[in-house]
C-alpha positions in Angstrom: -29.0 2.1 18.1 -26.6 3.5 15.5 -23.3 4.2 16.3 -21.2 7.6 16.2 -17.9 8.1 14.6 -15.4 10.2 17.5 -16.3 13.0 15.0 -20.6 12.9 15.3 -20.9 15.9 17.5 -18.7 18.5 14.6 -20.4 17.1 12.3 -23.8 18.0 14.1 -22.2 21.5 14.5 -21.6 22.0 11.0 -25.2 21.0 10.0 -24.2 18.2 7.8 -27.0 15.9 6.2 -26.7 12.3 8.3 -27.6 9.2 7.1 -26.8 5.6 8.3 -23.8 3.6 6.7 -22.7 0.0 8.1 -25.1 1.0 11.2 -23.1 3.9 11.6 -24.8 7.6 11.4 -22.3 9.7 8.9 -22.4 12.8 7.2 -23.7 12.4 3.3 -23.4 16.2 2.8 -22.6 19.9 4.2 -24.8 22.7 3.8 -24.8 24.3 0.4 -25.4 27.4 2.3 -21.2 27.1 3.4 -20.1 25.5 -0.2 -21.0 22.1 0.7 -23.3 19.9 -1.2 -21.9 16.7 -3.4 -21.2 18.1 -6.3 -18.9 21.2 -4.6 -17.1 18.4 -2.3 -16.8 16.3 -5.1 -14.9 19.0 -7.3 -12.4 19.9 -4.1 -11.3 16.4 -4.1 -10.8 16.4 -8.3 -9.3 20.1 -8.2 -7.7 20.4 -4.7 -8.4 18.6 -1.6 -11.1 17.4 0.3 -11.4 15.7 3.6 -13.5 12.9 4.6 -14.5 11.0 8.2 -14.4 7.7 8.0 -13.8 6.2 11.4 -16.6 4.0 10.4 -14.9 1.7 8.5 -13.7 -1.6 10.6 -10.0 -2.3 11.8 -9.1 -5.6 13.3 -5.7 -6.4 14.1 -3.9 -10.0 13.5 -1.0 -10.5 15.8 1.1 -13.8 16.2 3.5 -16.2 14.9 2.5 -17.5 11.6 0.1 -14.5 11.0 0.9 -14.2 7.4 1.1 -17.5 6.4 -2.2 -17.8 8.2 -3.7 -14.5 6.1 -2.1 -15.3 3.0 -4.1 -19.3 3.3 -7.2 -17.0 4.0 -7.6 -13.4 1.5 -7.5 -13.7 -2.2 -4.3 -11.3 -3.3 -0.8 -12.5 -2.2 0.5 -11.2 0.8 4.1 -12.2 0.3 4.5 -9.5 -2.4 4.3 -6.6 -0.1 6.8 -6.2 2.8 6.6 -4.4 6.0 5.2 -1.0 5.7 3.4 -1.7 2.9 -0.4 -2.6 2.5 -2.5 -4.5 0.0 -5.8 -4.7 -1.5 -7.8 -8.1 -1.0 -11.0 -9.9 -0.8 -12.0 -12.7 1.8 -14.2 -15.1 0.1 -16.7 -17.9 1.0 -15.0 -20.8 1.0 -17.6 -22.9 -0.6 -18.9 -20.9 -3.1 -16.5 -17.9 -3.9 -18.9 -15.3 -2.9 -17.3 -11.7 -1.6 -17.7 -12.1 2.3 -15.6 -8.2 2.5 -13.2 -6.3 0.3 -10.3 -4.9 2.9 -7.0 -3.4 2.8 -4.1 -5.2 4.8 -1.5 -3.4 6.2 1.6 -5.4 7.3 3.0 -4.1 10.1 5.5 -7.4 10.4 5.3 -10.7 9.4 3.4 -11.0 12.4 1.0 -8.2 13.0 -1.2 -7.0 10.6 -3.8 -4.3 11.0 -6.8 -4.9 8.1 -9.0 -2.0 7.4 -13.0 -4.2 6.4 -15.9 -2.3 5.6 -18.0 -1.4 8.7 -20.7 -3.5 8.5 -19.0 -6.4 7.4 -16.1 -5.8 10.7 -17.9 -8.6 12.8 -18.2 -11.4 10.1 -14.4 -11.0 8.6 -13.0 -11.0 12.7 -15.8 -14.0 13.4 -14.9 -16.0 10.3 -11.1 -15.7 10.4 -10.9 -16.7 14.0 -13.0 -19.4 13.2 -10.4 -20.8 10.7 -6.9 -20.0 13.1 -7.5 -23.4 14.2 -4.1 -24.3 16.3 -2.5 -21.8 15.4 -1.0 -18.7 18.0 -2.6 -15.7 16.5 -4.9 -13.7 18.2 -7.1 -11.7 15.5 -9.1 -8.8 17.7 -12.0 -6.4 16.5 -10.7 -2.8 17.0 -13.5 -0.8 15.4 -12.6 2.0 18.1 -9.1 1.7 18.3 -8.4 4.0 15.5 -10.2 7.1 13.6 -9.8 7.0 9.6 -9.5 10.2 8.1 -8.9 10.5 4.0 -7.2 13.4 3.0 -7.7 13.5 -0.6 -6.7 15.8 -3.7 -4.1 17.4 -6.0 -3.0 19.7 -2.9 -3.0 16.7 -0.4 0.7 16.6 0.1 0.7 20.4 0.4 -1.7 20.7 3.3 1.0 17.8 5.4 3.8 19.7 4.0 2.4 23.0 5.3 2.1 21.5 8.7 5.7 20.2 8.7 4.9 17.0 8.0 7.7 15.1 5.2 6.4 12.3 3.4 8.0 10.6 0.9 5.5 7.1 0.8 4.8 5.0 -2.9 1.4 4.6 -3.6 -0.3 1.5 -0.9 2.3 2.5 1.5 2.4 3.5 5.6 4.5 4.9 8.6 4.1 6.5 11.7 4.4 10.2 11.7 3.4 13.1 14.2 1.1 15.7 13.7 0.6 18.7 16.2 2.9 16.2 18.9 0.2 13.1 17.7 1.3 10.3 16.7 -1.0 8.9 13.6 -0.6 6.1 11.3 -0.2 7.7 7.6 -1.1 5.8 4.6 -1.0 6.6 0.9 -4.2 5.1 0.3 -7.5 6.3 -0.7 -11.2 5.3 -2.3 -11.4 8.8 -4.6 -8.9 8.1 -7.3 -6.9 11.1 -6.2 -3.3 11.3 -4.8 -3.6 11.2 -1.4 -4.0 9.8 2.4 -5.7 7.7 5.0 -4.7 9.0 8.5 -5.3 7.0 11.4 -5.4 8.6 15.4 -6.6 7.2 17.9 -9.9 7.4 18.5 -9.5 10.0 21.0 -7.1 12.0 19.1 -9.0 12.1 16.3 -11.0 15.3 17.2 -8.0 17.6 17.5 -6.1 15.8 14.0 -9.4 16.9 12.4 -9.8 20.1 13.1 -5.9 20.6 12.4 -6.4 19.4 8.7 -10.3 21.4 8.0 -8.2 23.9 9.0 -5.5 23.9 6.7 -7.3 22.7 3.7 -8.8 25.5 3.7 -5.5 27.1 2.8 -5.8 25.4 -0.8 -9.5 25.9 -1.7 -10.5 22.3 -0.2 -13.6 21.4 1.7 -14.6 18.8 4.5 -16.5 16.2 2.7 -19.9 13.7 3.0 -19.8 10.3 2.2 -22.2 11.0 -0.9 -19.0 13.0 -2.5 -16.8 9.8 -1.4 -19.6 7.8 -3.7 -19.5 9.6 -6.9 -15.5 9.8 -6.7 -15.5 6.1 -6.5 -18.3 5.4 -9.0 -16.3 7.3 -11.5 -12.9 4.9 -10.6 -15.3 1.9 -11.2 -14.2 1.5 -7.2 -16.5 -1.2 -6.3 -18.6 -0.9 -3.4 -19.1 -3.9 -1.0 -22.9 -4.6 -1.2 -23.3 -3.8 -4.5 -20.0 -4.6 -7.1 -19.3 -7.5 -4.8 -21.3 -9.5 -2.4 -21.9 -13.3 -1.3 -23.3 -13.4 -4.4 -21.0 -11.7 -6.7 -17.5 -13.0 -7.0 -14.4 -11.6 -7.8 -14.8 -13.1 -11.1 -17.8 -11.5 -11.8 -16.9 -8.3 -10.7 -13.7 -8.2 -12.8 -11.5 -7.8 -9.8 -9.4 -11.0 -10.4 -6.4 -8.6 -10.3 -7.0 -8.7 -6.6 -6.5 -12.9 -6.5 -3.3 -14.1 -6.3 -4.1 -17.1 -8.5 -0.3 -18.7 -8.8 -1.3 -19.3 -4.5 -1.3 -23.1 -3.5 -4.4 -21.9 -1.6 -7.1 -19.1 -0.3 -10.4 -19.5 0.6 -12.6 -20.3 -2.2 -9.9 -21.0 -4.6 -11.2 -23.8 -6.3 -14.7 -22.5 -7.1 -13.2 -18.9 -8.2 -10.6 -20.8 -10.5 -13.3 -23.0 -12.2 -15.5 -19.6 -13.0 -12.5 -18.0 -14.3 -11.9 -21.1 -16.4 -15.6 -21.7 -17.8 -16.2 -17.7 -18.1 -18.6 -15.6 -15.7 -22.2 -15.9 -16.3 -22.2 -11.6 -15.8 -19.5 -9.5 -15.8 -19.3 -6.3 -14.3 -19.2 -3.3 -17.2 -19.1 0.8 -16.9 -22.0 2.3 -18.7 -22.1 6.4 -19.9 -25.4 7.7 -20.6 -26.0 9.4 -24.0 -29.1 10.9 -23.2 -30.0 13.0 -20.6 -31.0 11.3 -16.8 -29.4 8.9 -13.9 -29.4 5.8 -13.3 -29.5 4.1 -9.8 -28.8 0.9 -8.3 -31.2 -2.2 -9.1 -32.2 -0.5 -12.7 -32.2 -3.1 -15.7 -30.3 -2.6 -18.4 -31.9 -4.2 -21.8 -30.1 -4.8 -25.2 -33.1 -5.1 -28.4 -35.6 -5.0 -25.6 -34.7 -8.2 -23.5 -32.7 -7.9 -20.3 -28.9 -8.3 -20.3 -28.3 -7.0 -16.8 -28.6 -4.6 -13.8 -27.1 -1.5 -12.4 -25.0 -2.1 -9.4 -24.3 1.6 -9.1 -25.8 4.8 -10.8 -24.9 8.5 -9.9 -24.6 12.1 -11.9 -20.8 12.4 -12.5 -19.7 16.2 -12.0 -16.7 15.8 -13.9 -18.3 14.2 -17.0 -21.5 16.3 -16.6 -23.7 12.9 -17.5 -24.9 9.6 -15.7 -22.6 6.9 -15.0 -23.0 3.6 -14.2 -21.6 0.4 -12.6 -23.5 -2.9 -13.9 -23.7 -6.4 -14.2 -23.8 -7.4 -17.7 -24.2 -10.7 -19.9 -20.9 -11.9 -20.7 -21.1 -11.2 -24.7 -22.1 -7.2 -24.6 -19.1 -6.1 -25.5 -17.0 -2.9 -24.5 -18.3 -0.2 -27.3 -21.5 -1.4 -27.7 -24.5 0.1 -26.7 -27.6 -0.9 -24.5 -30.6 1.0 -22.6 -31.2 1.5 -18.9 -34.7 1.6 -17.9 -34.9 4.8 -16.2 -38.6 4.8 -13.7 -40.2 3.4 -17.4 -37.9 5.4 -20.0 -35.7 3.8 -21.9 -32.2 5.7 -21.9 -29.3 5.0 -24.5 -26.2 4.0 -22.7 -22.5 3.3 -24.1 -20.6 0.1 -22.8 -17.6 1.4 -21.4 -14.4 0.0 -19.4 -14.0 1.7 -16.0 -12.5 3.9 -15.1 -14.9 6.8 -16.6 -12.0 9.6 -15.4 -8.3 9.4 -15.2 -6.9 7.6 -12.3 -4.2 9.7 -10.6 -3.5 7.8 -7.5 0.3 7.9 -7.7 
């Protein structure tokens, strides 16, 4: 049985297209019929502001004496170089062969309560295996899928729409606090997954409802749009976001996916530290590259990518981009194809001519 975000029945009511994500039915799109569609959500976000539901993703909460010595021994980046009120992007790895178990963000409450934000289907595992390592230690580390709604409020105008509704924030990029909206108290982040300035605004569950209709409301005020997770791909495709599942995995490491700015490699210890550290030191066997098509057509996950007619990879991620007006890719690469060079993508039997490029394929404007 899938399972509903506190949002299903709205999005029901606005006839958006659902599909299943993490075991979770989500909206991919709004009617075109209203202005919806991906590419129309996708240009809000880029011009003005969009707003996404994404109670799906996981939230556990690590609480306890010790709690960030005990996270810091566990995820890849360094903990100690954030402090409260401030959160980080990290990886939790397989200890024995370096393998991406979940990509997460850590918000540190304290040194001793953390709230981590995992991908939804990977909630379960991250909880299962870090409790599994706490060992003697007093932490308690507790699955709160439903605790919290997400809700990513993303754009140019996305400080507008909270200043409009009397809401002051002055927060640096990766940054939190508690603030009130309409008398609710929500949990307001300067995060995001689009490459936009912008927010991650957590309710409760329950008071996620009225939060959401209070910002569709008001974004509307600045020529946004509510947006589908398919909109929330292509903005992160053209970041070179990676996307657990497919730019990282059991199988792909951090290494690989050239998200070693994510390890905090001067650590004493994390898990899978001494595999990841020999990769880095022989050299990947595939590296993760951005490709942009030259000719005309779009490339999809689990197409190869050939250089003088012998295979030198696969695509990890393919989509249209709207802002470039062309096909983007994410792939895994041999080692020596250089950034500049050119391959082909096998395209459903046609070979298309693509340019080796580094990620990411627009400017970033996140702070």
């Amino acid at each position: 049985m899938p399972r509903y975000s506190p949002l299903h029945e709205k999005h029901r009511a606005l006839g958006a297209k659902l599909a299943d994500f993490g075991g979770w039915d989500m909206p991919i799109e709004y009617p075109a019929t209203t202005g919806g569609g991906v590419v129309n959500e996708h240009i809000a976000v880029r011009e003005h502001v969009g707003l996404f539901d994404v109670s799906h993703l996981g939230k556990a909460e690590v609480i306890g004496e010790g709690a960030l010595d005990f996270l810091n021994e566990a995820l890849t980046n360094d903990l100690t170089k954030i402090t409260d009120g401030q959160a980080q992007y990290t990886m939790l790895c397989d200890q024995i062969t370096g393998g991406v178990v979940d990509d997460l963000i850590a918000y540190r409450k304290s040194a001793n309560e953390f709230l981590l934000v995992p991908n939804a289907a990977n909630t379960a595992e991250v909880v299962r295996r870090l409790q599994a390592g706490i060992g003697s230690r007093k932490i308690s580390i507790v699955d709160c899928h439903e605790k919290y709604g997400v809700l990513a409020l993303q754009g140019p105008d996305a400080s507008k729409v909270l200043d409009k509704l009397g809401i002051s924030i002055d927060l640096s990029y990766m940054a939190f606090q508690i603030a009130n909206i309409k008398d609710v108290e929500v949990i307001i982040c300067r995060t995001g997954y689009t490459g936009e300035h912008g927010f991650e605004i957590l309710p409760t569950w329950s008071d996620t409802p009225k939060i959401w209709d209070v910002l569709s409301e008001e974004i509307m005020n600045f020529g946004g749009r509510v947006c589908g997770l398919g909109a929330r791909d292509t903005l992160r495709t053209e970041m070179g976001y990676p996307l657990h599942g497919h730019e990282l995995s059991l199988e792909i490491t951090p290494v690989q996916a050239n998200s070693g700015w994510a390890v905090g490699w001067k650590k004493e210890s994390f898990w899978g530290r001494e595999v990841l550290f020999n990769e880095r030191e022989i050299g990947p066997k595939r590296i993760l590259r951005g490709l942009r098509l030259i000719d005309k057509g779009i490339p999809r996950l689990g197409m190869l990518v050939q250089v003088n007619g012998n295979r030198a990879g696969i695509v990890t991620s393919g989509t249209f981009s709207p802002s470039l007006k062309c096909g983007i890719a994410l792939a895994l690469l041999e080692p020596e194809i250089q950034i500049g060079s050119r391959v082909s993508i096998d395209v459903r039997g046609k070979l298309l001519e693509a340019e080796v490029v580094k990620p990411p394929f627009v400017e970033s404007r996140v702070k």
